[in-house]
TIKELO-369459 format. One record per residue: x negated, y, z of N, C-alpha, C in turn; residue in three letters. Coordinates in steps of 0.05 Angstrom, whole numbers, plus 5000, padded with zeros to 4 digits. Example, Ala and Ser with C-alpha at 12.3 -4.5 7.8 and 13.67 -1.06 7.14 Angstrom:
! residues 2
473648865156475449105156473649345156ALA;474349555142472749795143474250015157SER;
//
This chain:
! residues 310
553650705543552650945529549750985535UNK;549250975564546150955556544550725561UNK;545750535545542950405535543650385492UNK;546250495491546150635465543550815459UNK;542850985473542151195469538751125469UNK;538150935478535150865480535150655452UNK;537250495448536950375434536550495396UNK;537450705395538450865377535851055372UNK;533551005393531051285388529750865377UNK;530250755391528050465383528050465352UNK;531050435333531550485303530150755290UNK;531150835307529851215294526951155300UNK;524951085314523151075320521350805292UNK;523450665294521550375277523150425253UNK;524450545240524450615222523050815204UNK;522651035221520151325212517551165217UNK;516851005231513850895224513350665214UNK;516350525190516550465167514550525147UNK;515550725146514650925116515550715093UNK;518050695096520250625074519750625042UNK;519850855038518250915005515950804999UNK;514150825024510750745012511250465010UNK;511950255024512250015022513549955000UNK;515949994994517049984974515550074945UNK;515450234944513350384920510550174912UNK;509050034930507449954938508149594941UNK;508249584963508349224964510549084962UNK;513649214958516149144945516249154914UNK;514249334903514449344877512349084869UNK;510849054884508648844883509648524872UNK;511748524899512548274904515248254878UNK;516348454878518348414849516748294822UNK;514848434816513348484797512048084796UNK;511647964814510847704819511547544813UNK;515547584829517547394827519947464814UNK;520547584797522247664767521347414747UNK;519347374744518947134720519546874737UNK;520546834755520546604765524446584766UNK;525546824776528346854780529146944745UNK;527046954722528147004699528646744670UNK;525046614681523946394658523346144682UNK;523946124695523945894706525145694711UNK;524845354715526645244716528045214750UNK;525545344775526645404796529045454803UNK;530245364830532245424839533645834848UNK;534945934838535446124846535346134879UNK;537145914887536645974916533245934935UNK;531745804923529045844935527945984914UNK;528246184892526846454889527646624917UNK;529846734908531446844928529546754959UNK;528946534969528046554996524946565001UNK;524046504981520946634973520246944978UNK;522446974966522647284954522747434981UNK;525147374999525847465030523547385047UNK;521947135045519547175068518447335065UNK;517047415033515447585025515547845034UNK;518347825028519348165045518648225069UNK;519748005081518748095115516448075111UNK;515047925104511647975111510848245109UNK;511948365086510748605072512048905091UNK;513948825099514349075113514548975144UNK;512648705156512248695177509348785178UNK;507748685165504448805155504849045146UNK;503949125129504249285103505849555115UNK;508949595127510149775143509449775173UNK;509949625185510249635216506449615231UNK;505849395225502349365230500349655216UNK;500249585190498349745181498850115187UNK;501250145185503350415203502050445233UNK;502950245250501950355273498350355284UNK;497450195262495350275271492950545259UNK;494550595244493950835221494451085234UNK;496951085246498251305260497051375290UNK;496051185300494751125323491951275323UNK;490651185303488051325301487351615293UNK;489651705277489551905256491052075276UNK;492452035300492952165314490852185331UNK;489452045350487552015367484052255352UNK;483952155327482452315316482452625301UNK;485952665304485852935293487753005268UNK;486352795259487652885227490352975223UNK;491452805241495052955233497053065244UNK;494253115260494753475269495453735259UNK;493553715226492553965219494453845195UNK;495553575191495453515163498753665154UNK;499753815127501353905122503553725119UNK;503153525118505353295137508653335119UNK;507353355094510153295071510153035065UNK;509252895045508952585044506652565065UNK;504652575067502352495076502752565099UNK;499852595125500352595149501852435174UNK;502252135165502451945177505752025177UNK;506951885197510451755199511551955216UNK;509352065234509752325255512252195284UNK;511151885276512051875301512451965328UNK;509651975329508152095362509452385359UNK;508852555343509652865339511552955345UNK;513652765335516952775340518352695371UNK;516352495385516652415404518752115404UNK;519052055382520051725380519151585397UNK;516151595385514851325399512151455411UNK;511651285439508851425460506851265436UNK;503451455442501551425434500351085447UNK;501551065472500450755485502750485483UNK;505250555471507150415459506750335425UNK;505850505411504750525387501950295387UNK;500550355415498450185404498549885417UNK;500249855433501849595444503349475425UNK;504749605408506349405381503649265366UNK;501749475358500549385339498249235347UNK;497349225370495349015381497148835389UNK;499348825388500948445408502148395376UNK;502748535355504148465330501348265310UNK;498848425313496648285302495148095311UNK;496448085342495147835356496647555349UNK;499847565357502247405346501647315315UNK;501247545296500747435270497847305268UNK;496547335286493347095286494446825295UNK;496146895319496246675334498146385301UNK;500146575292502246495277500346275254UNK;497846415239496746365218495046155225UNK;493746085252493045855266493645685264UNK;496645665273498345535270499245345253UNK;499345575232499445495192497645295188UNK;494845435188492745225188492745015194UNK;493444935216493644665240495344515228UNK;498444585210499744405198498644435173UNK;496344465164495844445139496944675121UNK;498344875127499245135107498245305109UNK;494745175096492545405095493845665080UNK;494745615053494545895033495946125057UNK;498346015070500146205086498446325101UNK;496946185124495146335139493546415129UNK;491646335104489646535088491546915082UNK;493746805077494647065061495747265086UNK;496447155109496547295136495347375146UNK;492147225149490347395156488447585140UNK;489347545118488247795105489348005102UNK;492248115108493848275116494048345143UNK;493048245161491248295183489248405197UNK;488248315170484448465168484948715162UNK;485948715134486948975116488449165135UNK;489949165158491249325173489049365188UNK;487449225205485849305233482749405211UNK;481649275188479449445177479949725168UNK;482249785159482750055150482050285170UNK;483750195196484450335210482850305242UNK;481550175238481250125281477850045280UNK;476950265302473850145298473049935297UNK;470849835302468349895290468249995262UNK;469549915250470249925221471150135203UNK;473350245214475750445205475350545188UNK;474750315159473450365131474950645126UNK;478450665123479050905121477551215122UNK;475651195132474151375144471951475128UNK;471151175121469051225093469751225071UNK;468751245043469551295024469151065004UNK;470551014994471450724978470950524990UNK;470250525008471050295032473250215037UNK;475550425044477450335055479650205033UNK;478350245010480050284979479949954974UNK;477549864980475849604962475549354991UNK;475849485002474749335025478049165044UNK;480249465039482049385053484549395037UNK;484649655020487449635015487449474980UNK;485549414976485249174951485848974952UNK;485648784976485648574970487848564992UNK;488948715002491648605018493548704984UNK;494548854975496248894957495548654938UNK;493848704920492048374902492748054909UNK;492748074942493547784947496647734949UNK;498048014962501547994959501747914934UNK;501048124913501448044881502047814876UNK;499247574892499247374872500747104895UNK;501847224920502447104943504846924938UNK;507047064911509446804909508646624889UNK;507846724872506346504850504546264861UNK;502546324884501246144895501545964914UNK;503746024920505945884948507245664924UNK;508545824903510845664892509245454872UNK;507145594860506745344838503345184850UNK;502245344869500145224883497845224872UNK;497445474850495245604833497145874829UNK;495145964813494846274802495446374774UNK;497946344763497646444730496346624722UNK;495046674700493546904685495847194688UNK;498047094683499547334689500647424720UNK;500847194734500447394753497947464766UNK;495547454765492947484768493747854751UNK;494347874719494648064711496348294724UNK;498348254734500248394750499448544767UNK;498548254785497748334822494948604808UNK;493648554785490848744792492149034779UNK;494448964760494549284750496549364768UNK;498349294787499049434808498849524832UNK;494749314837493749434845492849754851UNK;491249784824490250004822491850214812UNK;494850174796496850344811496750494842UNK;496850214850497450334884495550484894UNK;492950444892490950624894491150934888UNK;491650894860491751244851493851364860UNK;496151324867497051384883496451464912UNK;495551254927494151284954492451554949UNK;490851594930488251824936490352034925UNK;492052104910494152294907495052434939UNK;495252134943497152234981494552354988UNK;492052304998489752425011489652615001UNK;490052734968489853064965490953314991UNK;492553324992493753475014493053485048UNK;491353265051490353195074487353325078UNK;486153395050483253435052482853605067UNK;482753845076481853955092483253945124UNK;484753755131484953705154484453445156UNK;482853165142481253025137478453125152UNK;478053345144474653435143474653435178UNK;476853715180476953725223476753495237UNK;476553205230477952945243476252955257UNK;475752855275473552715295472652495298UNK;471752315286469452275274471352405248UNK;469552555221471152545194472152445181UNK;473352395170474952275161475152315129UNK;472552185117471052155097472052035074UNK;474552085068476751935047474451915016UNK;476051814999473751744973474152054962UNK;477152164966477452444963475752624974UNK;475452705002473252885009470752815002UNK;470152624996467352564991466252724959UNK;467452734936468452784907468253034919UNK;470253144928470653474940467953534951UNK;467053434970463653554988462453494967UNK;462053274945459653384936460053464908UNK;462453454895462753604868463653804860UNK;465053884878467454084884470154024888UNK;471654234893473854134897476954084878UNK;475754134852476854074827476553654831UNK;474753634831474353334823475753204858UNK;477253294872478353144893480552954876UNK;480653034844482652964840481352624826UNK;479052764820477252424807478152144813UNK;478252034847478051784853481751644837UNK;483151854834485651764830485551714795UNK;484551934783484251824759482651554749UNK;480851484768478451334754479850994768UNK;481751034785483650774782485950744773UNK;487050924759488850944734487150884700UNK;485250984711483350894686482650634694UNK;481850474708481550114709484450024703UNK;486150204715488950074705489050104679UNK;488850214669488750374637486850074617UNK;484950064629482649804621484449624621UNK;486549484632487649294640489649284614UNK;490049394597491649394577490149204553UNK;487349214555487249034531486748754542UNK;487048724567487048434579490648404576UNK;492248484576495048434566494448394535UNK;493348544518494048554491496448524475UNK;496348344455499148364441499948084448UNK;499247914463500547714475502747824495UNK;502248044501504848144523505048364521UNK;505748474493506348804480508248864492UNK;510448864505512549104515511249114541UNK;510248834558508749054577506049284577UNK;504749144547503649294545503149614536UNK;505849664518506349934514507850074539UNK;508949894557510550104585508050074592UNK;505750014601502950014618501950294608UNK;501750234579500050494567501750834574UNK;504550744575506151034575505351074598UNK;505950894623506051004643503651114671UNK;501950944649499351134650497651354647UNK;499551344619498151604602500451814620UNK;502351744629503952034638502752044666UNK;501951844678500751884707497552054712UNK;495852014688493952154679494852384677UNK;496052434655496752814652498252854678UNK;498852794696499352894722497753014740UNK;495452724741493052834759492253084752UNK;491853034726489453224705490453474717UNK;492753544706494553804713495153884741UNK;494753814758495853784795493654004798UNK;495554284822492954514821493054314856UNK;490354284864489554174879490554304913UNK;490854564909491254734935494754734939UNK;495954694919499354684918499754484935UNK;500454394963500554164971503253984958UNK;505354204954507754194947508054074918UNK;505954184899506254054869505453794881UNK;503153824889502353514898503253334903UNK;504853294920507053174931509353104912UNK;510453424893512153194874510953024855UNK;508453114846508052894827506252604841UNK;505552624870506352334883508952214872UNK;510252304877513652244877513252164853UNK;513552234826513052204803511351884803UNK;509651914806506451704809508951404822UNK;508751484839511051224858512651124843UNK;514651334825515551174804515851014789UNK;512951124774512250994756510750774767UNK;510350714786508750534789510550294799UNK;513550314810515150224809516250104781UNK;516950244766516950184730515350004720UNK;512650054721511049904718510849654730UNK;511449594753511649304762514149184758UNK;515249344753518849084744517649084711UNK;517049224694515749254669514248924667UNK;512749024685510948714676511848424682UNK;513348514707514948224716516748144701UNK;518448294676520348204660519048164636UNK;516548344627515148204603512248024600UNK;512647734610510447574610510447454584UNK;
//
């Protein structure tokens, strides 16, 4: 019984600094969105889609959940922010808060988890399975640049957007296609970028609710959101989310009518993710939040959408 009982806060503990939905919403819808035309129009084996599909997974919620999580939660605790933050979706996993997991256990996973995955991608290299270790260490980067000095693009404003969480989502996108056929199709190149910038507008949705306990952080914590807010007001916090729904939006005449059903689910579910933003009263943390929820959705929709219509 008690080593039940430790064992049982370890699950409760690495599960809440998951963040279950965001991954899913995010780099599960990614990786579907990739490998659906391969398990649909392909002459591939079901059973190596299927095991493509499962590395991918772990990668994505070994990076992507567990790495980029603890070191996010680590800092954002250390600096303040989610402290003050109203801590409905947003406001980190609340590990530390709840008392799951210690502040120096938190930062022991995620410095020996990103060391192991350098050491792993070395490795790769050394037998020649560059793309693997290319695509590991840039989910690497993308976890420790977001979040951990010198750097802690997060901090600045479209930095952390372009710098970190672009090209770790962008390269998942195009991560089973380039393993399996050993290039890049136009369509999935098309995918990986409009579910990109899905995931984005989303992301600055989540920072709405955070802005003014963003601002308290120590150093600030200078999201692309507070930045919009300090210098335009605080109506336009809602800007950075629209204006990558709008590149997503752009991305529809690069589908055209060569790939019309994805391209009319792109346009709907855009245009209803737009009148979301537009409408969201900025101070409601609570509206906020559901139409995150909403946003996730669709952005979910949208990537099985495109993965079934190439």
């Amino acid at each position: 019984m008690l080593l039940v009982l430790p064992f049982r806060s370890i699950i409760r503990g690495g599960w809440a600094l998951l963040r279950s939905v965001a991954v899913i919403s995010s780099s599960v819808a990614t990786i579907v969105s990739s490998m659906l035309p391969f398990y649909l129009y392909s002459s591939f084996s079901t059973e190596y889609v299927l095991m493509m599909f499962i590395v991918l997974l772990v990668a994505a919620f070994t990076i992507h959940g567990v790495l980029t999580h603890a070191f996010n939660d680590y800092m954002d605790y250390r600096s303040g922010t989610d402290e003050h933050s109203p801590a409905i979706l947003s406001g980190g996993s609340r590990v530390i808060q709840k008392g799951m997991i210690t502040l120096p256990v938190l930062w022991f996973i995620g410095k020996w988890l990103a060391i192991v995955l350098l050491i792993i991608a070395c490795l790769l290299a050394l037998l020649s399975y560059y793309t693997l270790g290319f695509l590991l260490v840039v989910g690497v980067w993308a976890a420790a640049s977001y979040s951990l000095p010198p750097l802690r693009l997060s901090y600045r404003p479209f930095l952390g957007e372009w710098c970190s969480l672009f090209p770790s989502i962008l390269f998942l996108g195009v991560a089973g296609p380039w393993l399996i056929l050993g290039e890049i199709p136009l369509w999935a190149a098309q995918n990986a970028v409009i579910n990109t910038f899905f995931c984005l507008a989303w992301v600055m949705v989540h920072h709405v609710p955070d802005l003014e306990a963003d601002k308290q952080a120590v150093p600030t914590k200078r999201t692309s959101v507070v930045w919009f807010a300090d210098t335009f007001g605080l109506f336009y916090a809602r800007l950075p989310a629209l204006l990558y729904l709008a590149a997503g939006g752009i991305c529809i005449f690069w589908l055209g009518f060569d790939r019309f059903w994805a391209t009319v689910t792109l346009t709907l579910t855009i245009s209803i993710a737009l009148l979301l933003v537009m409408k969201m009263n900025i101070e409601d943390h609570q509206q906020v939040s559901s139409y995150e929820k909403i946003m996730l959705l669709l952005a979910m929709i949208t990537a099985v959408a495109l993965g079934v219509f190439i």
